[in-house]
C-alpha positions in Angstrom: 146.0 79.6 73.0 145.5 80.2 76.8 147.2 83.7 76.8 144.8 84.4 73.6 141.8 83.0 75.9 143.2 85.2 79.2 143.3 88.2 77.2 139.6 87.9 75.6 138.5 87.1 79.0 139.9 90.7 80.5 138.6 92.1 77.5 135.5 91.2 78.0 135.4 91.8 81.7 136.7 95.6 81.2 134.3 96.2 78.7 131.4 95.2 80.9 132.8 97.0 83.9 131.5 100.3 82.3 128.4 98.8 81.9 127.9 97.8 85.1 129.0 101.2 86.3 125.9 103.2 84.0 123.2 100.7 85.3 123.9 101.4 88.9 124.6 105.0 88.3 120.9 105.0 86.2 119.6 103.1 89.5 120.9 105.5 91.6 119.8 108.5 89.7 116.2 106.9 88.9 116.1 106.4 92.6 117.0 110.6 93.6 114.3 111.7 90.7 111.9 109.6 92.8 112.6 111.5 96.0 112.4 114.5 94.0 108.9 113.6 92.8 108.2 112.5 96.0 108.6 116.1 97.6 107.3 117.9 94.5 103.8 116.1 95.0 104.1 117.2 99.1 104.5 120.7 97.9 101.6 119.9 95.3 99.6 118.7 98.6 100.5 121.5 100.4 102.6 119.9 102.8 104.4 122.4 105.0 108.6 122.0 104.5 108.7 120.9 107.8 106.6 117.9 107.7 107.3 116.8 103.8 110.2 114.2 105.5 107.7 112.6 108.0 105.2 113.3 105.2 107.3 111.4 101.9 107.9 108.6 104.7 104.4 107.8 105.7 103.6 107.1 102.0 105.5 104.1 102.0 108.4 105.0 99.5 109.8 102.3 97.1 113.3 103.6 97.3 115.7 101.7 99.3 116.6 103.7 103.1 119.7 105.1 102.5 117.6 107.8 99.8 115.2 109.4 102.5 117.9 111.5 103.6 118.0 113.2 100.4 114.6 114.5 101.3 115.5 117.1 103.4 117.9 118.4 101.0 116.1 118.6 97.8 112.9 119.8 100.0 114.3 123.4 100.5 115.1 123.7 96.3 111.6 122.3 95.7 109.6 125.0 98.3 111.8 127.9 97.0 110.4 127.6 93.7 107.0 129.2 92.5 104.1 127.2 92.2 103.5 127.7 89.1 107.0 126.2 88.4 106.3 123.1 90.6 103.0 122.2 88.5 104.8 122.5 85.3 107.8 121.6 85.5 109.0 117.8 85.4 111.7 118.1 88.3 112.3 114.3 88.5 113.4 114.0 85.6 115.6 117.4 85.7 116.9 115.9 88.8 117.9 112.9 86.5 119.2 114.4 84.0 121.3 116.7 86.0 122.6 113.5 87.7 123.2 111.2 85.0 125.6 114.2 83.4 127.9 113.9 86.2 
């Protein structure tokens, strides 16, 4: 009965480990589409590239520290586009979808 008990236990236990696994890889990914947005509204604002870091900062992000950094590298992907691209295109949730697939 207790080895029948252990084994439904680690059962259970591996079969949550995956779903722990998505929900933080969802948080982290919901977390980079906001960065993304972030810098797509600074280009929307006409923010010069230079600035959008000091720029997506001074608004007070709700992201945890750690994600700022990504902002200068998603900034030059975002300012290479056309503008045309940046108002209609949903690049967040590209950006999520892109990292949710890997």
């Amino acid at each position: 009965m207790k080895r029948i008990t252990a084994v439904m236990i680690a059962g259970l236990l591996a079969s949550g480990a995956p779903v722990l696994a998505q929900t933080a890889k969802q948080t982290d990914c919901g977390y980079q589409a906001d960065v993304v947005n972030a810098v797509r509204q600074a280009r929307l604002e006409r923010v010069k590239e230079r600035k959008v870091a000091a720029h997506v900062q001074a608004a007070a992000p709700g992201w945890p520290e750690k994600y700022s950094a990504v902002v200068p590298l998603v900034a030059p992907w975002i300012y290479e586009m056309k503008m045309s691209d940046v108002k209609t295109t949903d690049l967040g949730a590209a950006w999520n979808e892109m990292c949710m697939a890997r």
